[in-house]
N, C-alpha and C positions, 0 to 999 in steps of 0.2 A: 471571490478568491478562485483561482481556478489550480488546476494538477493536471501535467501532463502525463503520459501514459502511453509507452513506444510511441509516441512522436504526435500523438492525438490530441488537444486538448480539453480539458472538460470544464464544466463550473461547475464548486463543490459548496453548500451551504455550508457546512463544517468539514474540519480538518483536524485531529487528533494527531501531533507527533508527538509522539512520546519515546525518549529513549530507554532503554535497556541493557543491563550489566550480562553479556551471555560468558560467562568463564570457558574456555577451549582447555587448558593441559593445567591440571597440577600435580604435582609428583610431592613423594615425601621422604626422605631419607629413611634406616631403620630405625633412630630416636624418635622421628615423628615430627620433623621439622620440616617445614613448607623448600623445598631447594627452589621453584619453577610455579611460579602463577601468572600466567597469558589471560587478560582480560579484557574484552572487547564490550563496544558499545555500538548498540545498532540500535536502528531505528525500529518502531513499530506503528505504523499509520494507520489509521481510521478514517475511512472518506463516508462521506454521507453527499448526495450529490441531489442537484434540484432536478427539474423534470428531462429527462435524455429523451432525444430524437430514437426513431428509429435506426437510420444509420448509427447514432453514438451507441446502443446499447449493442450493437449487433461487433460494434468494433471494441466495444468494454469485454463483449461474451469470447469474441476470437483471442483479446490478449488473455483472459484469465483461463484459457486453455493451455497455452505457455510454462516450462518451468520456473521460467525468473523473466519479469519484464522491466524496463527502466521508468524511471519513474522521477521526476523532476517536479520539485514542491520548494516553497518558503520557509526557511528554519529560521532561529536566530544568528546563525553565522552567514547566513546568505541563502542564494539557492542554490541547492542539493542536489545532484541526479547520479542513485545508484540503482542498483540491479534492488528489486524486491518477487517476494514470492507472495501469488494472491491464494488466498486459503479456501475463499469459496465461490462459486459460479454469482455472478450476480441476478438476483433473482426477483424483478421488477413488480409494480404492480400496474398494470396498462389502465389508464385516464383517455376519452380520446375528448378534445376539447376545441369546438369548434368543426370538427369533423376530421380533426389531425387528430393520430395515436400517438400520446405520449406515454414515459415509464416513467413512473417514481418510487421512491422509498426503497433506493437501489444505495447499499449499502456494504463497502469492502473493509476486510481488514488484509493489511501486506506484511508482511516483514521482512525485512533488510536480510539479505544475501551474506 
């Protein structure tokens, strides 16, 4: 399975989409009667990713410096590509195997913009 990521692509062992009810406005009149309820639904992804190159993790650590990056995955309606916010630095654990350095147990959560 893989997940793109400003225009990079990766290959991810798991993939978590899960949607989410985020309410934006409700108002109430003085009886207390709902007038206005805006409810959206956004994503929230969880990537778990197999072992990154050194370039990939160096271009994973540049985008999750970013406010919002785009971000292209597999839903049930198709494929997907909106803006998401990454919450934390990805923070590897360096393997080097064979005499190449690789990262693993690089693990983001996003959520949809």
């Amino acid at each position: 399975m893989t997940i793109t990521i400003d225009g990079s692509e990766y290959s991810v062992t798991e993939l978590n989409a899960k949607r989410e009810i985020r309410q934006t406005s409700i108002q109430y009149n003085t009886q207390g009667d709902m007038l206005i309820d805006m409810v959206n639904r956004k994503y929230l992804l969880e990537a778990t990713f197999g072992l990154l190159s050194e370039e990939e993790i160096a271009a994973l650590r540049k985008s999750s410096e970013k406010i919002f990056v785009s971000v292209t995955f597999d839903a049930p309606e198709g494929k997907i590509t909106e803006d998401f916010f990454i919450s934390d630095e990805p923070a590897p654990v360096v393997t080097v195997i064979n005499g190449e350095r690789l990262y693993g147990g690089v693990k983001l959560t996003m959520k949809q913009r």
